[in-house]
N, C-alpha and C positions, 0 to 999 in steps of 0.2 A: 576198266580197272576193277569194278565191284566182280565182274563177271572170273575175272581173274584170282580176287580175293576168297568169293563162293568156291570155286575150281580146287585153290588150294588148300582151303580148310577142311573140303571132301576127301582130300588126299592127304592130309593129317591124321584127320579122326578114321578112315580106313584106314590106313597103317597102325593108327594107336591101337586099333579094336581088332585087328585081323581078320579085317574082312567078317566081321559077326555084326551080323545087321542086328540084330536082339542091343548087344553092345551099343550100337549105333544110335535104335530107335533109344536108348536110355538117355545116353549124351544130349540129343536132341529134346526129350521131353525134361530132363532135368537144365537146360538153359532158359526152356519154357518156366518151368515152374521159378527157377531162380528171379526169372522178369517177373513174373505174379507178386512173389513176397517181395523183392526190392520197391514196388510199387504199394503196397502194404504198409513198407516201413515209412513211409511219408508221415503216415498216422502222428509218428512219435512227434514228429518236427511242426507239421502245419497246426494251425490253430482254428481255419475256418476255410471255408470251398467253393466260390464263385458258384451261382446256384446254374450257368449256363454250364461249365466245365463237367458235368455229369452225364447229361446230354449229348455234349460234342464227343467227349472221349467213347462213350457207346455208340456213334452215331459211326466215328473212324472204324471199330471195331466192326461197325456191321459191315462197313464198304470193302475192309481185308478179307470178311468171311465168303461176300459174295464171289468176288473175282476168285478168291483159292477155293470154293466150292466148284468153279467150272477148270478153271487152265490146273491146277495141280491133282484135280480128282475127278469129275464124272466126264470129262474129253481124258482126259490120259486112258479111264477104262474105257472107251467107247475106241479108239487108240490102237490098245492092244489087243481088243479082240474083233476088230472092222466091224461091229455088230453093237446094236443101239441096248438089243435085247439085257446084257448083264448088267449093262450101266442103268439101264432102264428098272431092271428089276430091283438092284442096289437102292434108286434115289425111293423107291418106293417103300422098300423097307427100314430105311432109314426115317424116311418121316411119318411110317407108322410104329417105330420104335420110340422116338421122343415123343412122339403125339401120347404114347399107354403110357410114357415116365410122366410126362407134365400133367394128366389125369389125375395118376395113383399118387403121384408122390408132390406131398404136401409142398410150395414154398412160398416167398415175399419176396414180390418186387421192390424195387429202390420209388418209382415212382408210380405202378400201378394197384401194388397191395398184394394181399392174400390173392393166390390161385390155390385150389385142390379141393378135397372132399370136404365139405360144411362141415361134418361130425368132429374132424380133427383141429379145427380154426383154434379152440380155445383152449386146446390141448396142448399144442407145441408154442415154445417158445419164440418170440419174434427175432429175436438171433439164428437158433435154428433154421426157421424157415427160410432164412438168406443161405444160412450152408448150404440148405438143399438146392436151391435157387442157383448157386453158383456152382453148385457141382453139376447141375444139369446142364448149365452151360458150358461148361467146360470140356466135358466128355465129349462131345463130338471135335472138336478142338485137338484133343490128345490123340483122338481115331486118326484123324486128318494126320496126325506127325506121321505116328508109327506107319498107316498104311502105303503115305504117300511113301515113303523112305523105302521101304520092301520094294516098291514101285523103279521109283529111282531114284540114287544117292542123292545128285544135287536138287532135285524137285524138293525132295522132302525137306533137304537143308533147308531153300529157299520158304517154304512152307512155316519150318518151324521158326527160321528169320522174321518173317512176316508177321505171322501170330504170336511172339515173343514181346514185338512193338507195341503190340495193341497190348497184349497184357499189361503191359507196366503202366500206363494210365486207369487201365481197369481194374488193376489192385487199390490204384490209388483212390477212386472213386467210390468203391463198398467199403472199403476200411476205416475212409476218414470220417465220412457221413457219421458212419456205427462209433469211433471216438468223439465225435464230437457227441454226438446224442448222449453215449451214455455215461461219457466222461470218464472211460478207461480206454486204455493204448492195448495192453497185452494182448487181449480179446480179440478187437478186431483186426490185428496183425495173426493173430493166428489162425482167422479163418483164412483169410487170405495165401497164405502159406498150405492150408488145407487143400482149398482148389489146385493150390497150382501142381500139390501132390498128385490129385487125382486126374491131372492133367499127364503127367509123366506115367503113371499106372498105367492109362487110357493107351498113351501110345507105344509103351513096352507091349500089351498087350495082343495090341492090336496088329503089332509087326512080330509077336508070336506065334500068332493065329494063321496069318495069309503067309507065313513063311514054311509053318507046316505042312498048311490047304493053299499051294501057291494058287491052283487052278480057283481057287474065291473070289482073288485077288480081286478080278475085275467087281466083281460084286460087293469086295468091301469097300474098293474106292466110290461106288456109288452110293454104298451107304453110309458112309461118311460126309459125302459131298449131301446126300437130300436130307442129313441131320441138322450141319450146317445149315443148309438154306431154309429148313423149316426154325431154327433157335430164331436166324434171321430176320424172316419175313414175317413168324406168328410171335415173337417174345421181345426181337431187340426193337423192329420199326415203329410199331404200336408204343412200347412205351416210352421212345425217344421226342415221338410226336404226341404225345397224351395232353400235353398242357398247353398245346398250343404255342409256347411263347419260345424266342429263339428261334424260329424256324430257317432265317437265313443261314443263320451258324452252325447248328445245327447238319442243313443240306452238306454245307461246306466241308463239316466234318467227314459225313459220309463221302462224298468225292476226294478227300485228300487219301481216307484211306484205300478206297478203291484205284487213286492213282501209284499208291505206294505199293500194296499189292502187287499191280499189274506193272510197272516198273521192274520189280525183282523179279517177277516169273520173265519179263521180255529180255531180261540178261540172257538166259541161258535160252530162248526161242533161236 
């Protein structure tokens, strides 16, 4: 049934867009982003945030990223071209491309603090630093729509399905924290809405790019997939597990998302 529903909604949004993947990769990063600020707008309604709910909702998010880092992106390039080499060189550049972003560019974590250059700590805003913070998260996220989508229709669908889920808890979780703290709504609904724009940028782009330079293609799926898995393994695990506490819950989160994940890609397997 879902596989049937996926099927038809590809053959929707290709007819609405004719056939213009640019079109396509927008559709898709703009339901993304719409899941980002709906999850944002909680802010207005809730009044306080189960101190585990923060944790578990990043914990899901990581288990989506891991599974659609391999089945929607670095085996699909490995895939298309029977050769390890582009995927290879993809996951490589991808995680020395976030690795120079999380360097240079200032932000705050939810629970492990400032990362980036000392000179700048006392410079930028603790708001701020969450922007940046969620926009470096997010970028490999919107790479992942648009490339997978250039790739193939329903992968990408599936892809942006997938990460759409997880964002709508992960609006809800930087937004309300930031309302409740500092005792305005507007603000942190519109970072939220921020990300989730740069989320949709991300993936127009990126199905700009490898639709130009198909022949990259392989290489941007990989460096999509080794962006992912570095936000992952070096940003989300560390600080889902930093306090120690929840750890049951926690695990559980990650495995529901990585079973959710891996459920919608095995539709169309």
């Amino acid at each position: 049934m879902l596989e049937n529903f996926i099927q038809n909604i590809a053959g929707y949004i290709l007819s609405a867009s004719n056939g213009n993947i640019i079109t396509i990769a927008f559709y898709a990063g703009l339901f993304v982003a719409l899941m980002t600020s709906l999850g944002s707008l909680v802010a207005i309604f809730a009044k306080s945030l189960p101190e585990w709910s923060v944790e578990f909702s990043l914990s899901f998010a990581a288990g989506v990223m891991i599974v659609a880092s391999f089945t929607s992106l670095i085996l699909p390039a490995i895939e298309s071209t029977n050769s390890f080499s582009p995927a290879g060189i993809g996951v490589f550049l991808g995680v020395v491309l976030i690795f120079g972003i999380d360097k240079l560019l200032p932000h705050e974590h939810i629970i492990k603090g400032y990362e980036g250059p000392k000179e700048l700590k006392d410079k930028l805003k603790v708001v701020w630093l969450i922007i940046f913070a969620m926009v470096i998260h997010n970028l490999p996220e919107g790479l992942a729509v648009g490339t997978s989508i250039v790739y193939n229709l329903e992968t990408g669908l599936v892809t942006a399905l997938a990460i759409g889920i997880q964002d709508f808890p992960e609006g809800i979780v930087v937004a309300l924290p930031l309302a409740v703290l500092q005792k305005r709504r507007l603000q942190p609904i519109l970072i939220g809405v921020l990300s989730g724009v740069a989320e949709m940028i991300m993936a127009v782009l990126g199905a700009l790019l490898f639709v130009k330079l198909n022949w990259l293609l392989p290489y941007g799926l990989g460096l999509a997939g080794g962006a992912m898995l570095y936000i992952t393994v070096k940003e989300m695990i560390p600080e889902i597990y930093k306090k120690e506490e929840n750890e049951t819950l926690i695990t559980i989160g990650f495995f529901l998302g990585f079973y959710v994940m891996l459920f919608l890609d095995s539709m169309l397997g």
